[in-house]
C-alpha positions, 0 to 999 in steps of 0.5 A, spaced: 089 043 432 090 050 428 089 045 421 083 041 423 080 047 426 080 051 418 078 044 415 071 044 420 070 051 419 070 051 412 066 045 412 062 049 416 061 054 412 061 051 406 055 048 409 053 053 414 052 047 419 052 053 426 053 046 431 060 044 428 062 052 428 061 053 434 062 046 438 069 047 435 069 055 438 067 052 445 072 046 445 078 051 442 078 055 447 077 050 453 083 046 450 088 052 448 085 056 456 087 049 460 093 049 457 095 057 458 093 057 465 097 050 467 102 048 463 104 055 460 111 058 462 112 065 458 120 063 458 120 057 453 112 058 450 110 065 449 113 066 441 109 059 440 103 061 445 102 068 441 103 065 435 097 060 436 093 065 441 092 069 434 091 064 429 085 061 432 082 068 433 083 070 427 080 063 424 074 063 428 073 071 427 074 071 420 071 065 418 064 067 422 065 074 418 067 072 411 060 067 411 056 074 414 058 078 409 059 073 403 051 072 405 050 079 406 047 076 412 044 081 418 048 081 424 043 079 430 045 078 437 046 071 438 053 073 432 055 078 437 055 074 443 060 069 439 064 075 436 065 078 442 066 072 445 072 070 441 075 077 442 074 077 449 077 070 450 083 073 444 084 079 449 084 076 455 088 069 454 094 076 450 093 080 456 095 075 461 100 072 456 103 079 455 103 081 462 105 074 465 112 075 461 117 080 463 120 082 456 114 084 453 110 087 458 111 094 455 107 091 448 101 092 453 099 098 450 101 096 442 097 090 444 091 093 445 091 098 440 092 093 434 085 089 438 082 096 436 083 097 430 082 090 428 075 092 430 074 098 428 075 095 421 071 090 422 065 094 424 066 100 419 065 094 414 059 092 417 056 099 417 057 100 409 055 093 407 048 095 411 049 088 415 047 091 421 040 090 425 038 096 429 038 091 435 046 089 433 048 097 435 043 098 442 042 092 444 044 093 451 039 099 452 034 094 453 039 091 458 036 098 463 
């Protein structure tokens, strides 16, 4: 799946066909959920689950990304919607998985701090390359 996904993604890239990427994103995440919530068992899966956890988040997150900023495209609310959604599905599916496993519930902390700092990285990065709208930062002030 991990394979098949990176051939779409950088077909939907290279031809910046938005229906491809995020029908693969949905249909990722539905399948690799399904399976943790009913077939999982952290004893024999958790290596292989993390494994796969993190390589389709970084797949989806990086290709979105590198497109964005090979582009120099602005960031509108629609591209923040998807990139959280994709942390938020890494880091919750890693939470549970985490916090599931008696041997690496202690990473917990590391865990989170590792998210964050990705995402630091990654906003600072936008924030130089002036990739950012004034709506990407405030958007939920309109929200009250």
């Amino acid at each position: 799946m991990a394979i098949i996904n990176i051939g779409i993604l950088f077909i939907a890239i290279k031809k910046y066909w938005k229906i491809l990427y995020y029908s693969s994103f949905i249909l990722t995440w539905i399948i690799f959920t399904g399976w943790v919530f009913t077939d999982y068992e952290p004893s024999l899966h958790f290596s292989l689950a993390f494994i796969f956890l993190a390589i389709f988040f970084f797949t989806f997150y990086f290709i979105f990304l590198a497109y964005k900023l090979i582009k120099k495209e602005k960031f509108e609310f629609g591209d923040i919607v998807v990139l959280l959604g994709n942390s938020f599905i890494f880091y919750g599916i890693g939470y549970y998985m985490l916090n599931d496993s008696q041997d690496n519930s202690r990473l917990l902390g590391l865990f989170t701090l590792c998210t964050a700092v990705i995402h630091f990285i990654v906003a600072v990065l936008i924030y130089r390359q002036n990739l950012q709208t004034e709506t990407c930062f405030f958007w939920w002030l309109d929200c009250f």
